[in-house]
Each structure stands twice: as structure tokens, then as C-alpha cells.
N, C-alpha and C positions, 0 to 999 in steps of 0.2 A: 591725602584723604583715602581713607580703607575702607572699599565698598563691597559689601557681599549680595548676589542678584540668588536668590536663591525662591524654590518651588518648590512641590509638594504634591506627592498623589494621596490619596485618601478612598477608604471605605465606599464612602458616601456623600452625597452634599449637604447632609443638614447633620449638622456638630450636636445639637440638641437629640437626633435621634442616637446618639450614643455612637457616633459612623470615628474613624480612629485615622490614623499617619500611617502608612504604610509606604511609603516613600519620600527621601527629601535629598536634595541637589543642592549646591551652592557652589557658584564660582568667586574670584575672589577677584575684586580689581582695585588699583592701588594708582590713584593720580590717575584713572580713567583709563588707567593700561591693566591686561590682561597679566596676570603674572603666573599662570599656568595649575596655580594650588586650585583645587576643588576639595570637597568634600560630601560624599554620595553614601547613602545608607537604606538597604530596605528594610523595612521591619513587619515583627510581628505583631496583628494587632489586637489578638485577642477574642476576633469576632471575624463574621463571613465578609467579601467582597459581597458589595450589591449587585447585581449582573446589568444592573445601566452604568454603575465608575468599571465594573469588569471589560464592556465594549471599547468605555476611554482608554485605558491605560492597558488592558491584555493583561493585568499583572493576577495570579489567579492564589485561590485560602493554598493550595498542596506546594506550590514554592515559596510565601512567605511564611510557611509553617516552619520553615528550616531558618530564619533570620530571627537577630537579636528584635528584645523589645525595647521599647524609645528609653525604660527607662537603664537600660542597659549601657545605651550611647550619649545618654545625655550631658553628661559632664564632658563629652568630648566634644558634643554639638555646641555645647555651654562656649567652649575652649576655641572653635576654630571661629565662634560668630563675635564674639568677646568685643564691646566697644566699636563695631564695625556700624554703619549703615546698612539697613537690609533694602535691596530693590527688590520688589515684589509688584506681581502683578495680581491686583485685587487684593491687596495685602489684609483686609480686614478679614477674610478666609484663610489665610494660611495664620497670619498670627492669631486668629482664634483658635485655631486646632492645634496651634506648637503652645499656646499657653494653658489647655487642656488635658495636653502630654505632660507638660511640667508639672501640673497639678497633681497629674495620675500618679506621677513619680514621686509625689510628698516633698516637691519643692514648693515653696512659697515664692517664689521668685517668678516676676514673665519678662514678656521679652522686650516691654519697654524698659525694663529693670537693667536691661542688659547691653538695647543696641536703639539706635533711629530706625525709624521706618519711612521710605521716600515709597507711596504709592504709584507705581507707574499708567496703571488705569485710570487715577484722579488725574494726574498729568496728561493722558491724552486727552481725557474730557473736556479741560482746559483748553488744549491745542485746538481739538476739535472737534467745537460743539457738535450735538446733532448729527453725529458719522458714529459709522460701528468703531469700536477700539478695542474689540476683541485681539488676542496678540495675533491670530491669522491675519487678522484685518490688518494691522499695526506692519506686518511682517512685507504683506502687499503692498502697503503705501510708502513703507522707507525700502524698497526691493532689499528684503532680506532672505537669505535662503531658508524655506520650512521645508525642503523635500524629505521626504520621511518621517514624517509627523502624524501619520496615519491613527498612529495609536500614542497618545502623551505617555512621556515619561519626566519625572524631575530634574536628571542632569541636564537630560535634552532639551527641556525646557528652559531651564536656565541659561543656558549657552544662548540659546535662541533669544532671550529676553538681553540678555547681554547688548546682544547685537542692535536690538528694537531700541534698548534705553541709548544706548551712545548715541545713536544715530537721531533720535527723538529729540538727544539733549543736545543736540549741537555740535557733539564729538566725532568720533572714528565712525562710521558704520560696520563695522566687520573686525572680528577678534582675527578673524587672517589676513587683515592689512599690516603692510606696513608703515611708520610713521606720517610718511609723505602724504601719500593719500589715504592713511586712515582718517588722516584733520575734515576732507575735504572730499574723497571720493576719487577712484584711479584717474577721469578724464580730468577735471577739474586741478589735482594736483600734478596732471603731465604740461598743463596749462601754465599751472602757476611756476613750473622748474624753468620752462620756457621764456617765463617772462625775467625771470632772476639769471639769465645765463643772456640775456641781452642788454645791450648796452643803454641807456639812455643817454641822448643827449643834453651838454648843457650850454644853455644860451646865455651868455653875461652879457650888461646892458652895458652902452658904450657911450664915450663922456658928455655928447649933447643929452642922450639920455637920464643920465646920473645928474646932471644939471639942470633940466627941467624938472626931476622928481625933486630934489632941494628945495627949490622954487616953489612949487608944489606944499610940502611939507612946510616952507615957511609962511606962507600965504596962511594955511589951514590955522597954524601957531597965533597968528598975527591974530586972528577974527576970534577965534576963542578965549583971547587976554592971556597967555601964557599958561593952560590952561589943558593941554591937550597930552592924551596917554603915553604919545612915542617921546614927548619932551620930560615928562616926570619920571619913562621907566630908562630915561640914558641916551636912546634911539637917536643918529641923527641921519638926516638926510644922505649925505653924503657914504 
């Protein structure tokens, strides 16, 4: 399975004010594993930063005045998202505003057109009612590292969502684990190598035992009229 965890800065928060994409992230995981392809693009978007997404992201109009516009990269965004699953946090925000782009670019196409969307804020709401699920909050509860998160960015986001979804879902916690304990977490799988590098013993039962359990099983036979599972699937005492 091809999953792309991908994020987005923007203009502004309300898509209806006419606010635009000015940054988008996606990392790419395949079978729940990292596979190191990403895909990062800032763009131009035509209009000013609002100076409350300016505070979020730092990203300011005089450097993305120099970057392509979305509909410039879009056939290539088209290309790397292609049939993938998109993880997204708050997904109804960012696929609003990438199927707005598309619009703007005289595509008829969006992005259900194109890929699934697994909402990962719908998913912690589920996890967990009644608690913040902000990704900080997400990021504190499955201890994921956000240091440097001061100011959001899309890759950086992404990677980070990366980590919150595996971990969320059951998987790896950390795109810098390796297999062992990505499954399960470093204490956890030093635990479990431990228990696989020990011996177990095995106790076989001995023949007044093997002839009481007979005895046992024919008794059980006997009361049921012939009748009983271990007798119909072969099973015998002995």
C-alpha cells in the first residue's frame, strides 16, 4: 500500500476569502515504511501573506515572490500523489485548498479524482474523544519529537505527521526506527529480542498421564453418543 502523509501552508484560513497554497510537503510511505522520496514545493500565490499564517509559518510575499505558481507544478504534484492514499491532518483544509488550486489551473479534476483520503484528526477524535488532537497534542501523547516547530512548515509537518500517524495506527513510531522497534518501540522490542533469544521449555506428559487423558476423552465420547469434535475432526487421545 502507497501512502502519502502530505501538508500545506497557505495564505490564510478561510479558502472562501480567496487565501491561496503557498507551500506543500508530502512524504511517501509504502507498506507503512518510509522510503525516503518526498516531494516539497513553495509557491507563488498570487496574493499577500496574512500576518496571522505570516506568525505560523515565517514564510514571507518577497521569498515566495521568486517560486513557481501551483499551476506550474501541478502535473508534477498530479504525478508524485497519483493513486496513493493521502494522510492528512484536518484533511478537509488542505484538500479544499489543493482542489481550488486545481480549479485555478483549469483542471476539472480534484483530488478525490485522483487519490483516498485517510483524515488523521477524524482518527484521533475517534481514539480520543473529548481530548485536544491537535498534531502538538498528538505529537505529546504518542512522545513524538516536534522540537523546532516553532514556526510550521509543510515538509516539516509532514514528517512529523508521519511519525503521529504510524504511531497512532499501530505501527512504527518514528521514521528513524529501525524495524525491530519501529513495530513496537526501542524498550519494548529490546524486550521482545530477549524473550526470542531464550529458551523455552518443554514439558511432555508421561504415560500414566497420556492414559488418564484417554480415559478422559473416552468417558467425554461415551456421554455425548459419539458425538464429540476431537472424534469427528480425527483427534485421538492417545
Amino acid at each position: 500500500m502507497r501512502q502519502i502523509v502530505l501538508d500545506t501552508e497557505t495564505t490564510g484560513l478561510e479558502l472562501a476569502d480567496g487565501h491561496r497554497i503557498i507551500e506543500i510537503g508530502c512524504i511517501e510511505l509504502v507498506h507503512r515504511r518510509p522510503t525516503g522520496r518526498h516531494w516539497h514545493r513553495y509557491l507563488k500565490p498570487g496574493r499577500e501573506v496574512d500576518p496571522g499564517a505570516l506568525e505560523v509559518h515565517g514564510i514571507s510575499n518577497e521569498f515566495l515572490a521568486a517560486q513557481p505558481a501551483f499551476a506550474d507544478v501541478a502535473a508534477e504534484f498530479l504525478a508524485f500523489v497519483e493513486g496513493a492514499e493521502l494522510v492528512i491532518h484536518n484533511a478537509e483544509f488542505d484538500v479544499g485548498f489543493l482542489d481550488a488550486e486545481l480549479a485555478a489551473s483549469g483542471m476539472t479534476e480534484t483530488i478525490a479524482d485522483r487519490c483516498r483520503v485517510l483524515d488523521t484528526l477524524a482518527l484521533a477524535r475517534r481514539m480520543h474523544p473529548g481530548q485536544r488532537n491537535s498534531l502538538d497534542a498528538l505529537c505529546k501523547r504518542y512522545n513524538v519529537d516536534n522540537t523546532g516547530r516553532d514556526l510550521h512548515g509543510a515538509l516539516k509537518d509532514a514528517r512529523i505527521l508521519a511519525d503521529v500517524y504510524l504511531a497512532m495506527s499501530g505501527g512504527q513510531a518514528a521514521l528513524g526506527l529501525d524495524a525491530a522497534s519501529a513495530a513496537t518501540g526501542p524498550r519494548v522490542a529490546a524486550r521482545s529480542a530477549a524473550r526470542a533469544r531464550a529458551r523455552i521449555p518443554v514439558v511432555r506428559a508421561n504415560e500414566a498421564e497420556l492414559a488418564a487423558h484417554g480415559e478422559a476423552l473416552e468417558t467425554i465420547d461415551r456421554a455425548s453418543g459419539g458425538r464429540t469434535l476431537f472424534r469427528a475432526g480425527g483427534a485421538r487421545g492417545a
